[in-house]
VEXZA-590752 format. One record per residue: residue number from 1; residue in one letter; chain; x, y, z of N, C-alpha, C, O in turn. Coordinates in steps of 0.1 Angstrom, whole numbers, plus 5000, padded with zeros to 4 digits. Example, Ala and Ser with C-alpha at 12.3 -4.5 7.8 and 13.67 -1.06 7.14 Angstrom:
<nodes>
NODE resi resn chain  n.X  n.Y  n.Z ca.X ca.Y ca.Z  c.X  c.Y  c.Z  o.X  o.Y  o.Z
NODE    1    a     A 5132 4943 5078 5123 4955 5078 5132 4967 5078 5142 4967 5085
NODE    2    s     A 5128 4978 5071 5137 4989 5071 5129 5000 5079 5134 5011 5080
</nodes>
This chain:
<nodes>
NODE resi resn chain  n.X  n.Y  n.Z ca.X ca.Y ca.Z  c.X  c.Y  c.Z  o.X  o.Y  o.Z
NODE    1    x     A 1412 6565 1591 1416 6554 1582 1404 6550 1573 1407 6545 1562
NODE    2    x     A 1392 6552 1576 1382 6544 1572 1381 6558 1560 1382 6554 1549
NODE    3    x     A 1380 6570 1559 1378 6575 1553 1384 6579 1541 1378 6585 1532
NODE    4    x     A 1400 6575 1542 1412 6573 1534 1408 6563 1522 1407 6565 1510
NODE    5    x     A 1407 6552 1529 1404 6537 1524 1392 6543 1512 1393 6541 1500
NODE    6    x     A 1380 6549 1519 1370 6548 1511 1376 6559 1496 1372 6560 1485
NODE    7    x     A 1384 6563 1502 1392 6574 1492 1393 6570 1479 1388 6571 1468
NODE    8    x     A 1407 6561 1488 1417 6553 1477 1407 6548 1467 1408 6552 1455
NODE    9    x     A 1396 6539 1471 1389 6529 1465 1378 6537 1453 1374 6530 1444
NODE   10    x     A 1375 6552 1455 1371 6554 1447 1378 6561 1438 1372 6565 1428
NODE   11    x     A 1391 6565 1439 1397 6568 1432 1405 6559 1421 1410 6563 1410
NODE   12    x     A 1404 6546 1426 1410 6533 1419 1394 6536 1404 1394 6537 1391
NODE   13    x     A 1384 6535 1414 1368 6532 1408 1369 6541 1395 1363 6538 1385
NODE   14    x     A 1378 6554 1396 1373 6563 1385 1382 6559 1377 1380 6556 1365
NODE   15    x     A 1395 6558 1382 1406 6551 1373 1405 6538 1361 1409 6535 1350
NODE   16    x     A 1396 6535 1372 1389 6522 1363 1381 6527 1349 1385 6524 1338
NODE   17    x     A 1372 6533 1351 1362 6539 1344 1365 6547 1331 1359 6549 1320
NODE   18    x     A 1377 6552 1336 1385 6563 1324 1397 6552 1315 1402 6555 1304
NODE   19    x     A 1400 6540 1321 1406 6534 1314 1400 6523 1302 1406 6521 1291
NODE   20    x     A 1383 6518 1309 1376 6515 1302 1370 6523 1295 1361 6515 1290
NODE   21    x     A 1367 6533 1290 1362 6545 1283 1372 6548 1270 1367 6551 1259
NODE   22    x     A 1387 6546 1272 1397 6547 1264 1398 6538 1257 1402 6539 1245
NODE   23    x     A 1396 6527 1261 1394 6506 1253 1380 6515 1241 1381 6521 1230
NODE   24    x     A 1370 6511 1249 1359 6513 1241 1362 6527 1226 1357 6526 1215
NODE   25    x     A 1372 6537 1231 1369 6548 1216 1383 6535 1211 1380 6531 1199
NODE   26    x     A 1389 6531 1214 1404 6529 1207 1400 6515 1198 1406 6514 1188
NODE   27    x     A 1388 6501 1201 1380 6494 1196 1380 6489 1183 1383 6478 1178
NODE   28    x     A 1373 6501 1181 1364 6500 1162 1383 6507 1154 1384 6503 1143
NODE   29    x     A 1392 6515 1160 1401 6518 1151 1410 6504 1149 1411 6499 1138
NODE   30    x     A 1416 6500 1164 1422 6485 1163 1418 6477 1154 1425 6474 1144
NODE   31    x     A 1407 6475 1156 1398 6462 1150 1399 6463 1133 1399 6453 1126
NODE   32    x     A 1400 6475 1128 1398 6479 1114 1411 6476 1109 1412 6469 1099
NODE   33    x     A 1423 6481 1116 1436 6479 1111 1440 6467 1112 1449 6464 1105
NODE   34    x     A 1434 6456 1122 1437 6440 1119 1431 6438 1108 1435 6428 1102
NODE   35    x     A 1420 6446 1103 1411 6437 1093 1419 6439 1078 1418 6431 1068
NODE   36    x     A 1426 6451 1080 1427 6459 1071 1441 6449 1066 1441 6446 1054
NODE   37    x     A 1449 6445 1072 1462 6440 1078 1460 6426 1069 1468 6422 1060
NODE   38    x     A 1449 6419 1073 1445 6410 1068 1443 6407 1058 1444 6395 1058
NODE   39    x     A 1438 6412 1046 1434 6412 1035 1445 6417 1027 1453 6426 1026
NODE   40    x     A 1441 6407 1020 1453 6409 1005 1444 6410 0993 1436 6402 0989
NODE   41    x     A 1447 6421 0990 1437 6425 0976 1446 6418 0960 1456 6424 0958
NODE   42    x     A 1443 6406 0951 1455 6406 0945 1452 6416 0929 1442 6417 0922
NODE   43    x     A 1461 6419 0928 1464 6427 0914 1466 6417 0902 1476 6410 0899
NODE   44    x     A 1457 6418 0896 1459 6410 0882 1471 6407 0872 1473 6416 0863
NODE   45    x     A 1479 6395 0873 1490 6396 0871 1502 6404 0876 1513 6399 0877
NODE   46    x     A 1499 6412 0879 1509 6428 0884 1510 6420 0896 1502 6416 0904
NODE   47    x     A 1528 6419 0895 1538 6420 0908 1535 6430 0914 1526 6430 0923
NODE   48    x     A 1542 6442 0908 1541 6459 0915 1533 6468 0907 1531 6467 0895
NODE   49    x     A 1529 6479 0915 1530 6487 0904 1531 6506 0913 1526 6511 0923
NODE   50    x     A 1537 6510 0902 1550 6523 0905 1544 6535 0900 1547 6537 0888
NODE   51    x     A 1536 6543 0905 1531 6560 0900 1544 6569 0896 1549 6575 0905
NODE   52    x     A 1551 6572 0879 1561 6578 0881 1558 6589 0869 1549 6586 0861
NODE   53    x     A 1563 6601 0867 1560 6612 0861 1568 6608 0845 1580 6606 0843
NODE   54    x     A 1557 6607 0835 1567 6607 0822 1566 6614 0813 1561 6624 0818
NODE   55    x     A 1567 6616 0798 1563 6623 0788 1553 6624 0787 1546 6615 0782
NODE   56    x     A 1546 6635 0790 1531 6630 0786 1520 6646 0792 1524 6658 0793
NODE   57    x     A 1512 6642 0794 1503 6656 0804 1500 6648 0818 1491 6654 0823
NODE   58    x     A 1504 6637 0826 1500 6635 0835 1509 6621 0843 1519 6615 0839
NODE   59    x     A 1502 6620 0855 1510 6604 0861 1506 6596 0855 1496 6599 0848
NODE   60    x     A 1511 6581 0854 1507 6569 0845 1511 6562 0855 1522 6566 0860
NODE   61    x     A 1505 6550 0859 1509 6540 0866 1510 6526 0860 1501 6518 0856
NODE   62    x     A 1526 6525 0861 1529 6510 0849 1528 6499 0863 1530 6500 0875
NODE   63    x     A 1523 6490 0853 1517 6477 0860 1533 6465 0854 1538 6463 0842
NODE   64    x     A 1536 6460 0867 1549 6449 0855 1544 6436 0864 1539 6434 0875
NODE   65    x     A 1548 6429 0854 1544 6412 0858 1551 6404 0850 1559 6408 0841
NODE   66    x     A 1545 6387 0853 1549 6376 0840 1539 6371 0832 1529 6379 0833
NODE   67    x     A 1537 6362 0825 1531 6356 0820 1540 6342 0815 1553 6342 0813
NODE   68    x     A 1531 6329 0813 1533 6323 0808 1546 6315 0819 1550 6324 0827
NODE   69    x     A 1552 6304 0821 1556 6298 0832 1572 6288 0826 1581 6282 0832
NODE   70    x     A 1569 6288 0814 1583 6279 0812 1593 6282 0798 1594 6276 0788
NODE   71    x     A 1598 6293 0802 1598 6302 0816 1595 6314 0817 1599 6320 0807
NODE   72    x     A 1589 6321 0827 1582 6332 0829 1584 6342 0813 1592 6339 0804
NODE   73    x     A 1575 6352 0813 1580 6364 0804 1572 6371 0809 1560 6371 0812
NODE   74    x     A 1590 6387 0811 1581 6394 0821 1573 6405 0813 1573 6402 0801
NODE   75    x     A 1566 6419 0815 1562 6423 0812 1560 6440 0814 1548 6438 0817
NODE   76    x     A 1561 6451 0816 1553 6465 0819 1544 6462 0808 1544 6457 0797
NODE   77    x     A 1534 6472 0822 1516 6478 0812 1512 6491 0815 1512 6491 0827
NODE   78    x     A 1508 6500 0811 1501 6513 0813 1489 6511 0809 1490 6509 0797
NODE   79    x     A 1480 6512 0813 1465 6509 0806 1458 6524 0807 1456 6532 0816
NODE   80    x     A 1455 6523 0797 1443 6536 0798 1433 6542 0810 1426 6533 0815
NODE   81    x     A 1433 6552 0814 1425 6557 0825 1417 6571 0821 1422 6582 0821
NODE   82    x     A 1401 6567 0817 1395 6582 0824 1397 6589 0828 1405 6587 0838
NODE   83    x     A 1393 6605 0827 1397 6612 0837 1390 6611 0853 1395 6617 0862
NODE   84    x     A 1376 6600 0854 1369 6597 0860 1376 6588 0870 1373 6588 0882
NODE   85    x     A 1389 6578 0864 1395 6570 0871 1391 6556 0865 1396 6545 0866
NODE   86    x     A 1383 6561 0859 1379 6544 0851 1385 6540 0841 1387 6549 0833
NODE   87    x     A 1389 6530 0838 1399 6523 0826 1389 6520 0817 1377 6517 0819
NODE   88    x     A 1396 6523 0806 1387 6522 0790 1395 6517 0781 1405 6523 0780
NODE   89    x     A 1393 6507 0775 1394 6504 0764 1386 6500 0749 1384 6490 0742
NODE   90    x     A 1384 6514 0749 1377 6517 0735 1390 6518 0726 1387 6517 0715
NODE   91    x     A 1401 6519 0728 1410 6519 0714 1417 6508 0713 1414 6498 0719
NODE   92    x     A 1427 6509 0703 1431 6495 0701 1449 6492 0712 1458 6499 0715
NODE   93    x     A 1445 6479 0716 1463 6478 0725 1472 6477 0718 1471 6475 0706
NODE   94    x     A 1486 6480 0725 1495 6483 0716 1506 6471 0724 1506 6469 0736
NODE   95    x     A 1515 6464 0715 1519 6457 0726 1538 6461 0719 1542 6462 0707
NODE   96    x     A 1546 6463 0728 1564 6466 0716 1569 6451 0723 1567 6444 0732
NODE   97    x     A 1577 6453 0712 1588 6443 0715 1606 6448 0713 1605 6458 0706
NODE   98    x     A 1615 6446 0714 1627 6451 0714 1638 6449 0707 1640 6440 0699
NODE   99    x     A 1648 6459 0711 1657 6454 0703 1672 6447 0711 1672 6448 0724
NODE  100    x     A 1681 6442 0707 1692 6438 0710 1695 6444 0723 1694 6438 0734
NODE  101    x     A 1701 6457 0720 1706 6460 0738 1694 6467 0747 1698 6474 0756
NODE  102    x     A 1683 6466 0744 1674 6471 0752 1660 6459 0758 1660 6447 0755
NODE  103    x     A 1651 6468 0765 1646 6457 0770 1633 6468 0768 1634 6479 0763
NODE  104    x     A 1621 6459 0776 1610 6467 0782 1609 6482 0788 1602 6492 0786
NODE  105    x     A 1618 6480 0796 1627 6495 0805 1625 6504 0795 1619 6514 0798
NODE  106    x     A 1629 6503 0781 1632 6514 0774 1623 6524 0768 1624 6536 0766
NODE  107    x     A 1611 6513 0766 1596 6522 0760 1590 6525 0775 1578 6529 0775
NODE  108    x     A 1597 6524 0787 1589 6529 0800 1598 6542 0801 1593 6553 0804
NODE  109    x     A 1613 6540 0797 1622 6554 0799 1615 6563 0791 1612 6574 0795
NODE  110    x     A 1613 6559 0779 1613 6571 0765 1599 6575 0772 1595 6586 0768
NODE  111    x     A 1592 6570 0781 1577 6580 0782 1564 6573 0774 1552 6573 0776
NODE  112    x     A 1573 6565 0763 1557 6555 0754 1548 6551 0760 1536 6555 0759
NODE  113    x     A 1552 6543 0767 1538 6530 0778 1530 6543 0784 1518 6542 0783
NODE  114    x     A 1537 6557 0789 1527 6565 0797 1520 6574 0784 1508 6576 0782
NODE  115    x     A 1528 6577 0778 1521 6587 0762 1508 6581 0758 1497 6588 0759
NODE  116    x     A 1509 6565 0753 1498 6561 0749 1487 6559 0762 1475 6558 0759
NODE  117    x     A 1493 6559 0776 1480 6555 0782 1476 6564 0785 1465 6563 0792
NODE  118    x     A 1480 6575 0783 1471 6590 0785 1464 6596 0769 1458 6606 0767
NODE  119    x     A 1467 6586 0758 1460 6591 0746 1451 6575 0748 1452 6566 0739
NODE  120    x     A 1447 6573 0756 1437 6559 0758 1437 6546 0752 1427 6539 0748
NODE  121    x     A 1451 6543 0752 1459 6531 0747 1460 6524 0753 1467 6529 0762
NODE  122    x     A 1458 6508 0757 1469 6498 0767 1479 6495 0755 1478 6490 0744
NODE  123    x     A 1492 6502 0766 1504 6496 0762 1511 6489 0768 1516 6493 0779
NODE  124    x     A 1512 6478 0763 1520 6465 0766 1537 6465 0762 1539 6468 0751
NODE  125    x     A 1550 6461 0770 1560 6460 0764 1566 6446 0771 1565 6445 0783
NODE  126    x     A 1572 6435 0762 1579 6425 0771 1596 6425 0770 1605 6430 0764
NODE  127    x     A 1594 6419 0778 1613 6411 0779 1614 6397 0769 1611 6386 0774
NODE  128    x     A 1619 6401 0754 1622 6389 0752 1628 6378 0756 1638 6381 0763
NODE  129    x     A 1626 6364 0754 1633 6355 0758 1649 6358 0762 1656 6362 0752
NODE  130    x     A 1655 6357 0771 1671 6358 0772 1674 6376 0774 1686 6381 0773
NODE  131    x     A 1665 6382 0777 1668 6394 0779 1658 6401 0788 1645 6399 0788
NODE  132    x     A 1668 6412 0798 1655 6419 0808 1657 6409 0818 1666 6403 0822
NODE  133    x     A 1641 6411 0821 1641 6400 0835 1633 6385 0828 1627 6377 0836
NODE  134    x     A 1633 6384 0819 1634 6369 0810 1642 6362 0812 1653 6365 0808
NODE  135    x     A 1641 6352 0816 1649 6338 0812 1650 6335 0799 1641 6338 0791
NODE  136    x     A 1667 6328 0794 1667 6325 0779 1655 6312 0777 1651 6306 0787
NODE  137    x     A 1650 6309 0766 1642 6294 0765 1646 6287 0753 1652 6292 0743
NODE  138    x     A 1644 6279 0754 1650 6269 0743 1638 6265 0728 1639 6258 0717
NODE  139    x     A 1626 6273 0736 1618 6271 0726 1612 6286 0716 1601 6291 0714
NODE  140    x     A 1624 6286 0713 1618 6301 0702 1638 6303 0695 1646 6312 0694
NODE  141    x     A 1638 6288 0692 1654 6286 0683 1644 6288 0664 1649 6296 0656
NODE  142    x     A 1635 6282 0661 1627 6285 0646 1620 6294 0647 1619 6299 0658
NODE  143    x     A 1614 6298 0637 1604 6308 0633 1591 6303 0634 1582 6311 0636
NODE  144    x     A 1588 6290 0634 1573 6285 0638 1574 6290 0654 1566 6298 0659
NODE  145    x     A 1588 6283 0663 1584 6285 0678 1581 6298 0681 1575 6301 0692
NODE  146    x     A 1584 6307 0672 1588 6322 0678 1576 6329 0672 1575 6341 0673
NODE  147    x     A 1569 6323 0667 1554 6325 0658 1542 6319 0668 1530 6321 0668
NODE  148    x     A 1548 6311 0676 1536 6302 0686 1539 6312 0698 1531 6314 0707
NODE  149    x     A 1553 6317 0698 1554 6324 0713 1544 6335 0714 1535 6335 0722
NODE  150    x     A 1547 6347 0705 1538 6357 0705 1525 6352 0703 1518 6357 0712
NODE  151    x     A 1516 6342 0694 1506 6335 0699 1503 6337 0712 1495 6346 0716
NODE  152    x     A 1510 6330 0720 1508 6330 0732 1508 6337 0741 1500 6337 0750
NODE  153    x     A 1521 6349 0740 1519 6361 0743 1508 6366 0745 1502 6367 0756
NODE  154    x     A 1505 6371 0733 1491 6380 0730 1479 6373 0737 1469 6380 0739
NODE  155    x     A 1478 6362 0739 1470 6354 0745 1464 6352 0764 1454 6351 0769
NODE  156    x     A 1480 6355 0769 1478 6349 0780 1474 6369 0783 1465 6371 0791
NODE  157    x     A 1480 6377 0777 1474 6395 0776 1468 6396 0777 1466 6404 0787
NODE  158    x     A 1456 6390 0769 1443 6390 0767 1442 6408 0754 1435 6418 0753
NODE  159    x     A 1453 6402 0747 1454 6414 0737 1453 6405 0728 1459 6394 0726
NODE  160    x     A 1438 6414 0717 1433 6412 0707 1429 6420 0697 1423 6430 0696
NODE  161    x     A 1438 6411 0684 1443 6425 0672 1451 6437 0676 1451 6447 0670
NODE  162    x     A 1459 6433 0687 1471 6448 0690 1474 6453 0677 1470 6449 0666
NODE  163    x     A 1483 6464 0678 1488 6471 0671 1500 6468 0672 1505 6474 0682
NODE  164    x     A 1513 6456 0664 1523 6455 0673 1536 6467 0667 1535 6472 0656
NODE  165    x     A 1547 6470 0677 1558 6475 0674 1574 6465 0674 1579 6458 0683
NODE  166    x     A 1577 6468 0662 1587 6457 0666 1604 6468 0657 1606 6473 0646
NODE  167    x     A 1610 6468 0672 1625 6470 0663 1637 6465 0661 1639 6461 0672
NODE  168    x     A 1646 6462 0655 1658 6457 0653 1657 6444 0658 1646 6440 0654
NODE  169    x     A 1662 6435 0664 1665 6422 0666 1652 6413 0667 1650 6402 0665
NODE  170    x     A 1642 6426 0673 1626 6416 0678 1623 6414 0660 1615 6405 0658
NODE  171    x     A 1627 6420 0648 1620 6413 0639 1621 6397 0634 1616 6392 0624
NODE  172    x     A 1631 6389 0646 1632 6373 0642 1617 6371 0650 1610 6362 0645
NODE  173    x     A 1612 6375 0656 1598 6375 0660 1582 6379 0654 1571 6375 0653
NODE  174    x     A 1590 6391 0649 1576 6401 0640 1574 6397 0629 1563 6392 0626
NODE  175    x     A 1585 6399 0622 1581 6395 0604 1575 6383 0605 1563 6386 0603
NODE  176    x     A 1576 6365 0609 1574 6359 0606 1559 6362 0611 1549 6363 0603
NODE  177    x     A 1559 6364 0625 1543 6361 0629 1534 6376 0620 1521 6376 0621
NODE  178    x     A 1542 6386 0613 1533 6391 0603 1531 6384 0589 1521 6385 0583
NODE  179    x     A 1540 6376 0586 1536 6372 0572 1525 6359 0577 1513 6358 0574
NODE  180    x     A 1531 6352 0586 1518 6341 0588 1504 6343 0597 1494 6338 0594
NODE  181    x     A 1506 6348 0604 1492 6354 0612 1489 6369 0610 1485 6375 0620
NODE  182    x     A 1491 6377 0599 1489 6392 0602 1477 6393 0604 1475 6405 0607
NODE  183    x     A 1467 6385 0604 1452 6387 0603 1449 6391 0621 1441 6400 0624
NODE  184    x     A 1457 6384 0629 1458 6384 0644 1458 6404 0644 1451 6411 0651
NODE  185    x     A 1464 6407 0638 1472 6424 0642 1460 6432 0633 1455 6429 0622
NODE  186    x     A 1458 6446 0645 1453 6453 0638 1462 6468 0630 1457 6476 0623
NODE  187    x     A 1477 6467 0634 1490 6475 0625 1500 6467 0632 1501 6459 0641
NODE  188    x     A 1507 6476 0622 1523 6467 0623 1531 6480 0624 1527 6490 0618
NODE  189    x     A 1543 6481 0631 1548 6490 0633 1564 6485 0633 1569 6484 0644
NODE  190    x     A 1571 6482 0620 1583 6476 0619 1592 6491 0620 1589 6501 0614
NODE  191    x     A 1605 6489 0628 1613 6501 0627 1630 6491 0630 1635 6483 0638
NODE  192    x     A 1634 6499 0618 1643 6485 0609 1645 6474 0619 1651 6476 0630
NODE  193    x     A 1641 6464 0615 1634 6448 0616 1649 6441 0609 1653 6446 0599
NODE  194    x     A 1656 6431 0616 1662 6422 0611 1656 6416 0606 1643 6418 0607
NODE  195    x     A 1661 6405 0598 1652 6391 0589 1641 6396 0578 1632 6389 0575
NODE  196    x     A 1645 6408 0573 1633 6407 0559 1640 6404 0551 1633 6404 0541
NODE  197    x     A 1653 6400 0549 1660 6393 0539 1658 6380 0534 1660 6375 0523
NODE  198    x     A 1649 6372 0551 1648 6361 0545 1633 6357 0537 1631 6347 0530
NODE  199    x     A 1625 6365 0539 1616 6362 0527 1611 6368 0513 1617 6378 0508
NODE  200    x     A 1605 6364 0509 1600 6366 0494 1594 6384 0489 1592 6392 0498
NODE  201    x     A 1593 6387 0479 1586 6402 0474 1569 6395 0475 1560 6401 0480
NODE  202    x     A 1568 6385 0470 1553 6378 0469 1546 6379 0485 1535 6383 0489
NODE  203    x     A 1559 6373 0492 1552 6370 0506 1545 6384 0516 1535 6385 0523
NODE  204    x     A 1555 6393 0511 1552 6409 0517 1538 6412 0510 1527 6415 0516
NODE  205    x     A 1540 6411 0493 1527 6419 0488 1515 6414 0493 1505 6422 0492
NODE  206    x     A 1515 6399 0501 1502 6393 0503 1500 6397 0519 1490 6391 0524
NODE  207    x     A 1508 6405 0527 1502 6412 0539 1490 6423 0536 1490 6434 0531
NODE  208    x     A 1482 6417 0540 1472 6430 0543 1470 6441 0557 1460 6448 0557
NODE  209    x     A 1480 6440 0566 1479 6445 0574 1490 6461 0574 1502 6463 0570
NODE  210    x     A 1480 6470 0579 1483 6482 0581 1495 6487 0586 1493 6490 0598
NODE  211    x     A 1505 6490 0581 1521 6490 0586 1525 6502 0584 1523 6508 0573
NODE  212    x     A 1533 6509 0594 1540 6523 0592 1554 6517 0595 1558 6512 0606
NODE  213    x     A 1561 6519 0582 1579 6518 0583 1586 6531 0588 1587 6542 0581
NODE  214    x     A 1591 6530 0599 1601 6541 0605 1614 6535 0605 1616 6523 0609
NODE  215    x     A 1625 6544 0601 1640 6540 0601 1644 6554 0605 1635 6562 0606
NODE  216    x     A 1654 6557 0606 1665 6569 0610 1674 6572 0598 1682 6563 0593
NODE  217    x     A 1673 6586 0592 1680 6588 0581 1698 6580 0582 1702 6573 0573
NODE  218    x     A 1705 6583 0591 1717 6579 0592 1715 6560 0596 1724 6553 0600
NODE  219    x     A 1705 6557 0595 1706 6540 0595 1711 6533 0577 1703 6525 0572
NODE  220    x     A 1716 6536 0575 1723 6530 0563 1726 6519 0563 1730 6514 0553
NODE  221    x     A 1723 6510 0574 1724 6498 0571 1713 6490 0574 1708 6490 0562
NODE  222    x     A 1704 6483 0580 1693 6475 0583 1682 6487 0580 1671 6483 0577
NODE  223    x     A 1683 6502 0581 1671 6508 0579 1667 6508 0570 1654 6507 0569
NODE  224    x     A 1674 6511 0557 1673 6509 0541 1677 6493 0536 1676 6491 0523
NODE  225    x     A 1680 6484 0543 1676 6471 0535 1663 6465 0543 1658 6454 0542
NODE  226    x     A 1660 6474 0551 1646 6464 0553 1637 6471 0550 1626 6464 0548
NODE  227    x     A 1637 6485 0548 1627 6497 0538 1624 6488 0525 1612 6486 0523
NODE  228    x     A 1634 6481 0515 1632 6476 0505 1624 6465 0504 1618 6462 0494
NODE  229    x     A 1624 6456 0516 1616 6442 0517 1602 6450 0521 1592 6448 0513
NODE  230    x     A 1599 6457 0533 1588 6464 0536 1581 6473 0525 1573 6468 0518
NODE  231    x     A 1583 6481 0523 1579 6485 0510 1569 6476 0503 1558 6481 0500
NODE  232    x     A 1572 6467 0501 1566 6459 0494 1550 6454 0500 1541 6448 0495
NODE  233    x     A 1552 6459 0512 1536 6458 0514 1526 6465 0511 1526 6478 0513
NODE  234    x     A 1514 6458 0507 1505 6473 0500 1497 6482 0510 1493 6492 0504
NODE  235    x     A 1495 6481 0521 1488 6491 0529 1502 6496 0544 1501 6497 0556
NODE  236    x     A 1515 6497 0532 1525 6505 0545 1529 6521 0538 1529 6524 0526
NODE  237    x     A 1532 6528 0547 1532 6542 0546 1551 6541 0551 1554 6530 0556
NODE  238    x     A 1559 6548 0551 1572 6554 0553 1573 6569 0564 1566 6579 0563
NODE  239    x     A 1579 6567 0570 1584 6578 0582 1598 6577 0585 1601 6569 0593
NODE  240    x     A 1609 6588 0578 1618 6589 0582 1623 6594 0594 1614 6603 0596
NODE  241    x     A 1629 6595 0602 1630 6606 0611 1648 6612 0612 1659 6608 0616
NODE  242    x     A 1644 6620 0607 1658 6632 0601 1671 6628 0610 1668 6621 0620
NODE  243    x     A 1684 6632 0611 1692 6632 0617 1692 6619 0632 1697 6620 0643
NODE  244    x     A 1685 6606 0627 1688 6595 0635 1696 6588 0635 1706 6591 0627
NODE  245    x     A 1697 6574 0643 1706 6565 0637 1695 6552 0636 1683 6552 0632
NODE  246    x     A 1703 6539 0639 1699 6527 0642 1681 6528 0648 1670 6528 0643
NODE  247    x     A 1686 6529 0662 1676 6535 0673 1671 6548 0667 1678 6556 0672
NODE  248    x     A 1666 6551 0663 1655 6564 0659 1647 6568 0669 1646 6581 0670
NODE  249    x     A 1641 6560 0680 1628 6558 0691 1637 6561 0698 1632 6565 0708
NODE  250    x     A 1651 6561 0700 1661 6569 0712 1664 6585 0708 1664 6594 0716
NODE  251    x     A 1667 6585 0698 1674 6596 0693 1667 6604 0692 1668 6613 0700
NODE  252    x     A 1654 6605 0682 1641 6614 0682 1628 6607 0686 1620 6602 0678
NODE  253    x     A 1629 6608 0701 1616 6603 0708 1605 6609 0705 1595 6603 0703
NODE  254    x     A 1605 6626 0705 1593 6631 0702 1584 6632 0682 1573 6633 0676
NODE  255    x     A 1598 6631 0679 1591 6627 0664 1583 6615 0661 1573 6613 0654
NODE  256    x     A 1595 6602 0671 1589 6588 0666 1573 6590 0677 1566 6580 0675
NODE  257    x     A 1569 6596 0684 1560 6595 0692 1547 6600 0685 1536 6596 0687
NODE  258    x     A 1553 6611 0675 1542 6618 0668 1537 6615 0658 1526 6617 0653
NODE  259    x     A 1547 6608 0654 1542 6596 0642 1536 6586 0642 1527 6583 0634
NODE  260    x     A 1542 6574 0656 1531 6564 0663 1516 6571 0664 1507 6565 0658
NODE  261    x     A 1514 6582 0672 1502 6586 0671 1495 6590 0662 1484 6590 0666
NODE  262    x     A 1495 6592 0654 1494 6596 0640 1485 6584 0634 1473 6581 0630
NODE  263    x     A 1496 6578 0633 1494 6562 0629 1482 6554 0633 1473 6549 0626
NODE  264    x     A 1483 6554 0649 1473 6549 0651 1457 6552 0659 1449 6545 0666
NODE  265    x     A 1461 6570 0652 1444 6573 0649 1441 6572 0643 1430 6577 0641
NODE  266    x     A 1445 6563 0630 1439 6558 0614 1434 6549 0617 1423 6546 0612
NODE  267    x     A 1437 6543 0623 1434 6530 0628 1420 6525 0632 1413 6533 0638
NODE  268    x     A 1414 6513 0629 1401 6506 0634 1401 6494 0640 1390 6490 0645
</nodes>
């Protein structure tokens, strides 16, 4: 009996030993995954953000968020990356805005936001007011409010002198804040723009800002009456793109892409 006992007891003893040996390696891994668990790294503005394959030579990772609180305006971003991994912004940002039935989504579909951030662009695109994941607001009914909005826009971005793109309906937005602040923009990128009817030949001639007009040969209606008000500025160039319509940047993505680029390696 006595020899049993002393058995058992050391066989408990090693049991012991091998269970504490298992604690001790298992430790430093636990301890790291609470730590790890714990911490919230936060992303600058960026809700999410989504690694997805687009037009381009490589992955781009669009960053989306809001800005600005009453009420929100949301946003995608692709920002420039090194091949190093490091973000650079040595060139100029690019910020679009939209048209009627489209939103932000659409310069993330066509491949733009990632094109430019692999030719070392931040591109910026929003949801205007009342469209996308925007709430409508009550304060962008004039052309001053809608002139203070992009203000602010560009502001809360921390985009300075963008390059802006504005098509179809976003021009109750563009034109004004180009004839009154164009000094803010380093190009303008109107692709037939509503509302150039409502200002002056004088008001256009006194833009000094660098503008490439794109329309779609088959746009016969807003593409050629706002060619005639644009035109009128003295440092804008013309780009058709053959067999388009309305939407041009849908129809021939790779042309309007090669002409954006184009455009804004002239650029300073």
């Amino acid at each position: 009996m006595t020899m049993a006992l002393i058995r058992n007891r050391l066989g408990l003893l090693v049991l012991g030993v091998l269970v504490t040996f298992v604690l001790y390696l298992l430790l430093p891994a636990i301890q790291h995954e609470r730590f790890t668990a714990s911490v919230d790294i936060p992303k600058p503005r960026a809700m999410e953000e989504a690694t997805r394959k687009h037009q381009g030579t490589g992955n781009s990772t669009i960053l989306i968020g809001t800005v600005l609180h009453n009420p929100p305006v949301f946003f995608r971003e692709a920002a420039p990356v090194q091949k190093d991994g490091v973000p650079s912004s040595e060139r100029l940002p690019v910020i679009f805005l939209h048209g009627q039935t489209f939103t932000s989504r659409t310069w993330e579909e066509l491949g733009t936001l990632a094109l430019l951030s692999e030719n070392g662009y931040r591109a910026v695109a929003i949801d205007l007011p009342g469209y996308g994941e925007s709430l409508q607001s009550s304060d962008v009914e004039t052309a001053t409010s809608r002139v203070a909005f992009l203000q602010l826009v560009l502001k809360e971005l921390g985009l300075q002198k963008p390059v802006l793109i504005s098509s179809s309906m976003s021009g109750r937005y563009s034109i004004p804040f180009l004839l009154s602040s164009g000094d803010q923009l380093s190009g303008f990128v109107p692709i037939s723009p509503v509302g150039t009817k409502e200002f002056t030949t004088q008001q256009y001639q006194q833009v000094k800002t660098p503008t490439l007009i794109i329309y779609g040969e088959h746009d016969t209606g807003l593409g050629t009456q706002s060619l005639q008000s644009l035109q009128q500025i003295p440092k804008s160039k013309v780009v058709m793109l053959p067999e388009a319509g309305h939407a041009c940047y849908v129809d021939k993505p790779q042309e309007f892409h090669k002409a954006l680029l184009n455009f804004l390696s002239e650029l300073k």
